[in-house]
C-alpha positions as CSV (number, residue, x, y, z in Angstrom):
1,X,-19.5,-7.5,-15.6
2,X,-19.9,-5.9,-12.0
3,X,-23.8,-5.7,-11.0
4,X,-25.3,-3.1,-8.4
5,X,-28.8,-3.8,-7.2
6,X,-29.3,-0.9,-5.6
7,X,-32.4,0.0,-7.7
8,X,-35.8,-0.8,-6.3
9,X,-35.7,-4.7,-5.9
10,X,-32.8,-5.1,-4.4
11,X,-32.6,-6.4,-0.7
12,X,-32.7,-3.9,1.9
13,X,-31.5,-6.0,5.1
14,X,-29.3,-8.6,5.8
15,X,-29.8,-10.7,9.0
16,X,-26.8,-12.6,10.5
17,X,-27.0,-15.2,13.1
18,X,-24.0,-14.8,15.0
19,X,-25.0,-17.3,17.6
20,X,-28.5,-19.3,19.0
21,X,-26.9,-19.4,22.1
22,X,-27.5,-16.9,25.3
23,X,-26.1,-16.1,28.8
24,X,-30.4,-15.7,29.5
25,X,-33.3,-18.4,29.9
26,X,-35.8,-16.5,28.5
27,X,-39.7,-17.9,28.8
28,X,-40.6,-16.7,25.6
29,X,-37.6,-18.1,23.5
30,X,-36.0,-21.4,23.9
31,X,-32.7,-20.7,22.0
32,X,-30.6,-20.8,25.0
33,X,-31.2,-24.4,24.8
34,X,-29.0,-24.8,21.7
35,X,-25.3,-25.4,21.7
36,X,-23.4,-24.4,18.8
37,X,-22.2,-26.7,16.2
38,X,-18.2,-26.6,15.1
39,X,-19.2,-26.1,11.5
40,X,-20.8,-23.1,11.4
41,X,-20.3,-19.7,9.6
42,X,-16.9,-18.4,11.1
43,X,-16.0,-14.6,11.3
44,X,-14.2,-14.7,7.9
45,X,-17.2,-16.7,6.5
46,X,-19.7,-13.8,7.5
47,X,-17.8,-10.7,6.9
48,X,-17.6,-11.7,3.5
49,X,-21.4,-11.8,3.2
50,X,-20.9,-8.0,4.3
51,X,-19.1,-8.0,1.4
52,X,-21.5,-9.7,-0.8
53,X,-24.5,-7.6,0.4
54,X,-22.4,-4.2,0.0
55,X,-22.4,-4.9,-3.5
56,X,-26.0,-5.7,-3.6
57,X,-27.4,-3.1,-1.3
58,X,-25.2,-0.1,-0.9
59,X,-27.4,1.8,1.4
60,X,-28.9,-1.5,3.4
61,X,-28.7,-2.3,6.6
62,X,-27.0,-5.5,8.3
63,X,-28.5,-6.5,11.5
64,X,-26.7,-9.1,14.0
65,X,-28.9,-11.1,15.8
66,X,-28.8,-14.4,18.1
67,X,-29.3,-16.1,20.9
68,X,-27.0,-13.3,22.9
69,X,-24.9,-12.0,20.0
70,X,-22.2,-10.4,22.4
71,X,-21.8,-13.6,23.4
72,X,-19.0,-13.3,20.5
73,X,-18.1,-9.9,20.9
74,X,-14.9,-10.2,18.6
75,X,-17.6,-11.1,15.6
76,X,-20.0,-8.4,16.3
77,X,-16.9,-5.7,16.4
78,X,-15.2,-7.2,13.5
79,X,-18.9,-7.0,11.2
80,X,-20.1,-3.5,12.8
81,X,-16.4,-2.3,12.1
82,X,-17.2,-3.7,8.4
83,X,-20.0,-2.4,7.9
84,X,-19.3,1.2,9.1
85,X,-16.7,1.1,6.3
86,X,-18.5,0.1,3.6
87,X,-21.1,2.7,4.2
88,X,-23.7,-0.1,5.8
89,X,-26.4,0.4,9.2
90,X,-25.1,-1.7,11.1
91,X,-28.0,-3.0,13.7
92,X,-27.2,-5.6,16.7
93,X,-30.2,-7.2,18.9
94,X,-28.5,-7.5,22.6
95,X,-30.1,-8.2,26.3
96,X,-27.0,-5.9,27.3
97,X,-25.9,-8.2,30.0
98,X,-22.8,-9.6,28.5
99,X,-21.0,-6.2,28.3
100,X,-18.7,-5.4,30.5
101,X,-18.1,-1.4,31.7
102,X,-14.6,-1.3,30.2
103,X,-15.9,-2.3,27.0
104,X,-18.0,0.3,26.5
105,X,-15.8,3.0,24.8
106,X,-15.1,0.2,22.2
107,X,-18.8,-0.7,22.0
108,X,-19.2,3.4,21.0
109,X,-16.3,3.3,18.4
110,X,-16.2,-0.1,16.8
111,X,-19.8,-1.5,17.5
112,X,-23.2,-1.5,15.7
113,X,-24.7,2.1,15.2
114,X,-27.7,1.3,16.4
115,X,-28.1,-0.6,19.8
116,X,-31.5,-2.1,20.2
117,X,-32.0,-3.7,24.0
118,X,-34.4,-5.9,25.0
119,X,-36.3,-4.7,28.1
120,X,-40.1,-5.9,28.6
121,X,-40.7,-3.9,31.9
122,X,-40.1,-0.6,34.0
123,X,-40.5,-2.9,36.6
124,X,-37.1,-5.1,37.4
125,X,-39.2,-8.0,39.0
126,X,-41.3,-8.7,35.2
127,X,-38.5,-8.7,33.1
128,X,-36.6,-10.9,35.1
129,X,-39.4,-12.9,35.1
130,X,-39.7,-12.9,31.3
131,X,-35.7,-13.2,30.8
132,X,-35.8,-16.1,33.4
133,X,-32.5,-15.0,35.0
134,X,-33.3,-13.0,38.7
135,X,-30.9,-9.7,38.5
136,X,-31.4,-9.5,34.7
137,X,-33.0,-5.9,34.7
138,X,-30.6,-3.9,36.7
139,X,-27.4,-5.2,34.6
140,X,-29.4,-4.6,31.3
141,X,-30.1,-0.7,32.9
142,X,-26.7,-0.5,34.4
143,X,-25.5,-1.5,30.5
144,X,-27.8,1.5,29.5
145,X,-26.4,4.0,31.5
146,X,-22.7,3.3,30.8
147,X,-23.7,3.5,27.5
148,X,-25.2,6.5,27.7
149,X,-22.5,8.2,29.6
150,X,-20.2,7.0,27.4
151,X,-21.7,8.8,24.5
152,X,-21.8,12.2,26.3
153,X,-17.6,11.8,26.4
154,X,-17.4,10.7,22.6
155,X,-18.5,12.3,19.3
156,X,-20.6,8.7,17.7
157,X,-23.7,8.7,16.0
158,X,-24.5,5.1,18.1
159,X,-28.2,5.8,18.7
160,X,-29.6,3.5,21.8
161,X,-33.4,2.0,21.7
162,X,-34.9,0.0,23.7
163,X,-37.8,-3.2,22.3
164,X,-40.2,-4.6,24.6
165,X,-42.6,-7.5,24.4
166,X,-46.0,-7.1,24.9
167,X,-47.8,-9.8,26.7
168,X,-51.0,-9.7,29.7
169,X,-49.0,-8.6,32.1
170,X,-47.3,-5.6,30.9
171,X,-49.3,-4.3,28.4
172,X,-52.0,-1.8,30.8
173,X,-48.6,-0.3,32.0
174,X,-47.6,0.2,28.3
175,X,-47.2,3.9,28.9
176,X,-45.6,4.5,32.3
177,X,-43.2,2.1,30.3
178,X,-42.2,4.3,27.2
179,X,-41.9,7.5,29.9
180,X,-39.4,5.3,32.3
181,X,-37.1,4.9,28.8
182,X,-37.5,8.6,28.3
183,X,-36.4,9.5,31.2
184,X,-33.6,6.8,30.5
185,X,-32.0,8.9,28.0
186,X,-32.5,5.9,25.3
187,X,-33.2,7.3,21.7
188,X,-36.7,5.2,21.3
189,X,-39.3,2.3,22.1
190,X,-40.4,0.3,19.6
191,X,-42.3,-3.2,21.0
192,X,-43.5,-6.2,19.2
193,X,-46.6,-8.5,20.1
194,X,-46.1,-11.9,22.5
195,X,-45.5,-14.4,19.4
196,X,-45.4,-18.1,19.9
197,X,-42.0,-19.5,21.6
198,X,-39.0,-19.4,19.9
199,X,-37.7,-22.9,18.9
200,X,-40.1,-24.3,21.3
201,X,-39.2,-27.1,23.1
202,X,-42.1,-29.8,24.1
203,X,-45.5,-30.1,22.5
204,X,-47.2,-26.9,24.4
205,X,-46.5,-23.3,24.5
206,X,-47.1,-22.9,28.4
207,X,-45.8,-19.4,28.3
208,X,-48.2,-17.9,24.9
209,X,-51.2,-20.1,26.4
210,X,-50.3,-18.6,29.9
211,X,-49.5,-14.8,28.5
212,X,-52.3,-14.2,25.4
213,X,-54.5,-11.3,26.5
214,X,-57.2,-12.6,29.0
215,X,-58.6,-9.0,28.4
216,X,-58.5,-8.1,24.3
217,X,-60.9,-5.4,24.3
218,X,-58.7,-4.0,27.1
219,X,-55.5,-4.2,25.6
220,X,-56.6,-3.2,21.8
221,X,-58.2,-0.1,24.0
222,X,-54.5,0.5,25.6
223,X,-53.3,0.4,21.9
224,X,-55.9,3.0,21.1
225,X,-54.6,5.5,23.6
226,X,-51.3,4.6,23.0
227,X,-51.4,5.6,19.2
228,X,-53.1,8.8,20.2
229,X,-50.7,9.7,22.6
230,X,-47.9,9.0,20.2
231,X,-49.0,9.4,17.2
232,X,-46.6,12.7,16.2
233,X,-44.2,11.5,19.1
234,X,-41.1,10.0,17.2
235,X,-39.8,8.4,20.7
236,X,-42.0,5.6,20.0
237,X,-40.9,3.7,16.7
238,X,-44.3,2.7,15.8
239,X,-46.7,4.6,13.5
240,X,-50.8,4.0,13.4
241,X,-50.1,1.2,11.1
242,X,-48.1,-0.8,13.4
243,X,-50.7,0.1,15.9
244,X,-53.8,-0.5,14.0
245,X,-51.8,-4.4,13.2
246,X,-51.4,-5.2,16.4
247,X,-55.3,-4.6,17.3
248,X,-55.9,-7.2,14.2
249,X,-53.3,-9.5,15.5
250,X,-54.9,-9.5,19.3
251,X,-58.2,-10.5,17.3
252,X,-56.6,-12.9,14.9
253,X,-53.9,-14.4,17.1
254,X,-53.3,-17.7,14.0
255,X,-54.3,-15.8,11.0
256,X,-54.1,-12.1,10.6
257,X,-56.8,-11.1,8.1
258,X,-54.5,-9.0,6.3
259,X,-50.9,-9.8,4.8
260,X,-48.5,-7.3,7.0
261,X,-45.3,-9.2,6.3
262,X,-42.9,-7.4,3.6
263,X,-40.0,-9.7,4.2
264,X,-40.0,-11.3,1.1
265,X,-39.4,-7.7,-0.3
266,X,-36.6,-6.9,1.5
267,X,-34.8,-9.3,3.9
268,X,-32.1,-11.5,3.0
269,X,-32.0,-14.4,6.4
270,X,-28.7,-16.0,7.0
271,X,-28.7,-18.5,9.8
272,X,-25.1,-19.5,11.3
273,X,-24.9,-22.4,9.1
274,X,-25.0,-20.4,6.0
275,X,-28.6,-21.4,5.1
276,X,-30.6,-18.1,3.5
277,X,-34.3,-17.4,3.8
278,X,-36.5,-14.6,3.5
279,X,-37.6,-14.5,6.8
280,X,-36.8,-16.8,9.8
281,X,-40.0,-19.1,9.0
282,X,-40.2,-19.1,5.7
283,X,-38.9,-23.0,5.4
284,X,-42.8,-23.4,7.3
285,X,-44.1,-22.7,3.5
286,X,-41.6,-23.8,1.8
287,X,-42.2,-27.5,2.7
288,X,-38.5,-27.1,4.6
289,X,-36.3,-26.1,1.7
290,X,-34.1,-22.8,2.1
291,X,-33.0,-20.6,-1.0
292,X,-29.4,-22.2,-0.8
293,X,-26.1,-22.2,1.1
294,X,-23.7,-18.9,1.3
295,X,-21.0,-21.7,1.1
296,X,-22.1,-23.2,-2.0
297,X,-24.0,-20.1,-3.6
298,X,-23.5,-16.3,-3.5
299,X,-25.7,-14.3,-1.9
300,X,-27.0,-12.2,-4.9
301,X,-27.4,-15.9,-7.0
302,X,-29.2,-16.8,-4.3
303,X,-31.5,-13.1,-3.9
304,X,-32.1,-13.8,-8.1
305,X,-33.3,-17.6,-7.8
306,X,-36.2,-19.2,-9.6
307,X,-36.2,-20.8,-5.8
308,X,-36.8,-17.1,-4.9
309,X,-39.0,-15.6,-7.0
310,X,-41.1,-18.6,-6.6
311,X,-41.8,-18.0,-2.5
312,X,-42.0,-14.1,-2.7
313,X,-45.5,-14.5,-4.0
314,X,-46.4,-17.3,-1.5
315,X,-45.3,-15.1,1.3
316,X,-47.1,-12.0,0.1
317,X,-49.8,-13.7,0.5
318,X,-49.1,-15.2,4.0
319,X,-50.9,-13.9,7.1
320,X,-49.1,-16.2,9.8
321,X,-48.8,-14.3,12.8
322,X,-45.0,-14.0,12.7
323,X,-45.7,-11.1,10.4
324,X,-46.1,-8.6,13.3
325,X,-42.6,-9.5,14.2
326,X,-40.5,-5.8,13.4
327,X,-38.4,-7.6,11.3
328,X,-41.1,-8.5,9.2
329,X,-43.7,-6.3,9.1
330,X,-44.3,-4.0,6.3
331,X,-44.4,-0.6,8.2
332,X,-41.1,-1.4,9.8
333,X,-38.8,-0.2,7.0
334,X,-40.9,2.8,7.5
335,X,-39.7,3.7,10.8
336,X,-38.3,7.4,11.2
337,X,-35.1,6.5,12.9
338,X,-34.2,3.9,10.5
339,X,-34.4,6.3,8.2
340,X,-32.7,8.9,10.2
């Protein structure tokens, strides 16, 4: 007998790592240090989790993530074209400097619906430092504005946001920020806290130890007039929840005092050798142990294990940082365009 879990309880995300590789060198994430194994997840492999999480999640959402997914453009077209007909959001996180001009009418018809581009600055010299490749902000901006021309010439519902990373040196110009993307044209801002390095390499985090906030009474105050500037503003994807989380977090950078993670609620993790988690650190309370293999299990045997129901209740209680990460955090299913 078929099974829909499309009630309450059923998985609202899917998260597929098409790649850990990237064309960047950012200081924040040390992914671009991986190199691909040949045995990972092919295209066939991951459209049939599509598939798989159709069935489970009618109405969800499928987000591509990486490394640089368009570093495998063929994949992320093939899944967003997918996904678009089964009825799925399809969601890509891109640097936008992999694109190339020519591409972009196919990027409006066959790609994600919803292009989210990371950009940590208005100003080109700070995210290139961040991205660790000079030149790095005007190709992610001229990607921008091909984008949005291209959408003035097509009828798409491809909406176009732009994330940021907070850290000490951006965070007082948080605001002359959000109005350089307005004035972009881009659909939204949403921005996530500095979190510790990304598959860190070595034994200390030079760039969190260098970046925390020298000044926390100063940033949480920059929070505070952000969330009162914004607060019926939907540009900025954040509501006072996020906001009023990421004062706790500046306070309680290793242990939040409250549980903001909802990803054991909703997100289904699938890393590009077809191990599934809940979020992307669960195996850190887990004692290294995943929920299973998409090539040995199927995803909704996997979403229904005793495996599973046996974390969810460890992470609900978890207050690890990585919690404020959008992905995780409770309020983020909440956000008005992702429910637009």
């Amino acid at each position: 007998m078929s099974m829909s879990l499309s009630a309450p309880g059923a998985p609202k995300t899917l998260f597929i790592e098409i790649t850990t590789e990237c064309n960047l060198r950012c200081r924040q994430c040390h992914m671009w240090l991986s190199h691909e194994a040949s045995d990972t997840l092919n295209t066939v492999e991951k459209l049939g989790l599509v598939k798989q999480f159709a069935q489970m999640a009618p109405t969800g959402g499928v987000v591509l993530t990486g490394g640089e997914p368009f570093t495998k453009p063929e994949e992320v077209f093939a899944l967003s074209e997918l996904c678009r007909a089964l009825g799925l959001l399809s969601v890509v996180n891109t640097n936008g400097t992999t694109i190339k001009e020519g591409q972009i009418p196919r990027v409006l018809a066959e790609g994600p619906r919803h292009l989210v581009i990371s950009l940590d600055s208005h100003r080109a010299a700070l995210h290139d430092y961040v991205r660790g490749v000079a030149g790095s902000f005007d190709t992610t901006i001229r990607f921008i504005d091909a984008v949005l021309d291209g959408r003035q010439r097509v009828a798409t519902d491809v909406r176009i946001y732009l994330s940021g990373i907070l850290f000490d040196r951006n965070i007082s110009e948080c605001i002359s920020y959000i109005e350089f993307a307005r004035k972009l044209g881009v659909d939204g801002i949403t921005f996530q806290m500095l979190d510790r390095t990304f598959w860190l390499q070595g034994k200390v985090d030079k760039f969190f130890q260098r970046h925390w906030f020298a000044d926390p009474e100063a940033a949480k105050a920059t929070i505070d007039e952000i969330a009162d500037r914004y607060e019926t503003d939907p540009f900025l994807l954040l509501d006072r929840y996020d906001l009023y989380s990421m004062k706790a977090y500046i306070d309680h950078p290793l242990s939040l005092p409250d549980a903001v993670c909802g990803a054991h609620e909703r997100n289904l993790v699938v890393d590009m050798h077809g191990k599934v988690q809940l979020c992307a650190y669960m195996t850190e309370l887990s004692g290294g142990r995943s929920l299973g293999n998409v090539r040995e299990m199927p995803l909704l045997d996997i979403w229904k294990s005793e495996f599973a129901d046996h974390m969810r209740p460890v992470m609900a209680a978890c207050t690890r940082p990585c919690g404020m990460l959008n992905c995780n955090r409770k309020a983020a299913e909440l956000s008005r365009e992702w429910q637009a």
